[in-house]
C-alpha positions in Angstrom: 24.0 15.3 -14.4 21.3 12.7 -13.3 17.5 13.3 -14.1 15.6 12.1 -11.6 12.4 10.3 -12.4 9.2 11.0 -10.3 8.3 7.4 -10.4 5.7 7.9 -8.1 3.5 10.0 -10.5 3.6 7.2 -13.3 2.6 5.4 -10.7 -0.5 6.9 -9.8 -0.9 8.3 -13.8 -1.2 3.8 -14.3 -3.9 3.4 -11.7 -5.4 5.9 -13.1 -6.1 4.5 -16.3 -6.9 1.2 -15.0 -9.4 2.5 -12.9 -10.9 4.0 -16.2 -10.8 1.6 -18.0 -12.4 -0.7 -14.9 -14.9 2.1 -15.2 -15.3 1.5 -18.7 -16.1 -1.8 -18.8 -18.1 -1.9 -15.9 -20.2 1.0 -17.2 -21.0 -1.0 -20.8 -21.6 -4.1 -18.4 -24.2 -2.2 -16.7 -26.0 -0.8 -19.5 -25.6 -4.6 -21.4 -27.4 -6.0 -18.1 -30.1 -3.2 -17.8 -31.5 -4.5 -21.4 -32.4 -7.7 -20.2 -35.8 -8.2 -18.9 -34.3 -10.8 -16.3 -31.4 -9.0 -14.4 -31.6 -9.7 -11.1 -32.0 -6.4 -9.6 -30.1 -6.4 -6.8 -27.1 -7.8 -8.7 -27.5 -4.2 -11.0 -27.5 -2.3 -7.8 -24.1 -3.9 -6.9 -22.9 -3.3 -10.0 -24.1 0.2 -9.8 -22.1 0.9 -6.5 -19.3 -0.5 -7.9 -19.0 1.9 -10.5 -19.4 4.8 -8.5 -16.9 3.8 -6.1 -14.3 3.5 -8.8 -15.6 6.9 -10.1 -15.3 8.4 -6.8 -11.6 6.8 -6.7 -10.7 8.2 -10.4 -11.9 12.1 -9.1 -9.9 11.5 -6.1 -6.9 10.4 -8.1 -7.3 13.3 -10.8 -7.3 15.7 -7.6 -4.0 14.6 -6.6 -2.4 14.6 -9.6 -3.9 18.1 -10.7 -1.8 20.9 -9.3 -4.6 23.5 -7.1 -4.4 26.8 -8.9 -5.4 28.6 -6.0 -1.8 27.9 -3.8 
């Protein structure tokens, strides 16, 4: 008898963690940059986005991997 593998989910449970960890180091990029007296602005407003794009893609993610308890 043959397990089968859901491939897909470690898949998805990979992005995951590289979106977190994209997060991460995005997040302590941000707060390094807000410290300095000379950060162009707009530059921290892209940066800003950024971040909650990819946090906005890591709830999405979680979503779909978490089962609805509801159903």
């Amino acid at each position: 008898m043959t397990d089968k593998i859901d491939t897909e989910s470690f898949k998805q449970f990979e992005r995951l963690r590289e979106l977190r960890v994209s997060h991460r180091d995005l997040d302590y990029l941000i707060d390094t940059l807000s410290h300095d007296p000379i950060i162009d602005q707009l530059r921290l407003r892209r940066l800003k986005k950024k971040r909650l794009v990819l946090k906005d893609m890591i709830s999405q993610l979680e979503s779909e991997l978490i089962p609805d308890m509801d159903a």
